[in-house]
C-alpha positions, 0 to 999 in steps of 0.5 A: 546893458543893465547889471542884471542882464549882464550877471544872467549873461556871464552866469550863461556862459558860465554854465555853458562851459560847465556843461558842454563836456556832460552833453557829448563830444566836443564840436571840434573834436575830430577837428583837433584830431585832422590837424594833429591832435589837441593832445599833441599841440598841449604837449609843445613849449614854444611855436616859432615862424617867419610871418609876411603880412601884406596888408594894401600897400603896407608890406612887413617880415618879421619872426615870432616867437610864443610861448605856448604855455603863458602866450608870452611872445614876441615879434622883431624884425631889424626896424621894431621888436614887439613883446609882451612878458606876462606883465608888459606890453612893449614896443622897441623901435631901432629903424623907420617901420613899425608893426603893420597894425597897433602893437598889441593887436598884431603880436597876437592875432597872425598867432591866433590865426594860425593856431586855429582849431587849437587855439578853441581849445583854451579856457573860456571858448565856448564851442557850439555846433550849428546848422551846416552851411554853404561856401562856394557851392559845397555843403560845411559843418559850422561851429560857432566859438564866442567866450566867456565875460572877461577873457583875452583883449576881445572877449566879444569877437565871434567866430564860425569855423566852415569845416570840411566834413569829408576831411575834417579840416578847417576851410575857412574862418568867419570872424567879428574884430571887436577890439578896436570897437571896444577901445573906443568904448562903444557897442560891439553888437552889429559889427561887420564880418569877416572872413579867413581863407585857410590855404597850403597846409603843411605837416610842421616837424611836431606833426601838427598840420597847419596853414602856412596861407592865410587870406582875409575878405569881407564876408557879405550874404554867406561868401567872400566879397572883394579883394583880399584885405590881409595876406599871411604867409609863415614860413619856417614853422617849428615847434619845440617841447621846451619852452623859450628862455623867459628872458626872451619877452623882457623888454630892452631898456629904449621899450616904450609900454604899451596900454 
């Protein structure tokens, strides 16, 4: 890409997030208020949970911590703690396993994942709503989230949200992984799509709903194909409106940093 297409590109997207409140409602508006509320899931500190991540024959349990102002986390278990403090990426191993996925990526994406719609919500995602769509023989609303040049570790991800238009839910989630592609350096265009099926809602102690299931497939001509690829399943879902001690993401003295 030439230097000039890709000034036009990000001055677009600029534009886009500028003008998307002038131009009506938020795509996603009804669908921040089925889960609880944007406003509710802004006024929280700290999100904690229990994460099981079947992944194959890979099977890992850990608790996860975030805070929900900075999106500083961390992941431990008795094996491996994960973390990142606003500075450092770092990854501390006490036993034999380690993170079913490359630190960095995993401390992040179950989060993600489970912090949809609101999550689309941050700086930088710009919300477009497209032409409905079929899953499985029913009629969703779609709407497409892309962002804008330089924000997050994956700025060239795409996702599609199929949401439920009698309950205003989110059923299931279309997603590109574009972060191992750009590591490498190579071309994010094209990539494979998958899909994220949203299951066993429950309404946490701050009034949000959200799922405790989450179940990834390959998407293949507009449906799920295949076996499942990765299983989350959180428990203990709990938010506070006090954020956590920052003390908590401080790497111990044996972390190694992470790139």
């Amino acid at each position: 890409m030439t230097f000039s297409t890709s000034f036009r590109t990000a001055g677009f997207a600029a534009l886009a997030l500028l003008l998307q409140p002038l131009f009506g409602q938020d795509p996603l508006a009804r669908t921040y208020a089925a889960h609880g509320g944007l406003e509710t899931w802004r006024a929280q500190g700290t999100l904690l949970y229990d994460l099981d991540v079947t992944y194959g024959e890979i099977h890992a349990r850990d608790h996860q911590v975030f805070d929900l102002i900075t999106r500083h986390g961390i992941a431990s278990n008795t094996d491996y703690a994960v973390g990142f403090d606003g500075a450092n990426f770092w990854l501390s191993r006490t036993g034999e396993t380690s993170t079913p996925f490359p630190p960095r990526f995993y401390l992040w994406t179950p989060f993600y994942f489970l912090g949809v719609p609101f999550v689309f919500a941050d700086e930088g995602a710009i919300r477009t709503e497209l032409e409905p769509a079929m899953y499985q023989g029913k009629e969703y609303r779609v709407v497409r989230v892309t962002f804008a040049s330089g924000v997050g570790d994956a700025p060239d991800d795409v996702y599609h949200l199929y949401i439920d238009p009698t309950t205003d839910r989110v059923k299931l989630l279309r997603y590109t992984v574009s972060y191992f592609v750009a590591a490498q350096g190579k071309p994010t265009d094209n990539l494979p799509e998958n899909a994220l099926l949203y299951d066993d809602w429950v309404e946490t102690n701050a009034g949000l709903l959200m799922a405790t299931r989450t179940v990834s497939y390959a998407w293949r001509e507009g449906t799920t194909t295949g076996d499942p690829r990765v299983e989350l399943d959180f428990a203990n879902l709990r938010f506070l409106e006090t954020r956590p001690d920052p003390a908590r993401f401080v790497p111990p003295a044996d972390a190694e940093m992470l790139p």
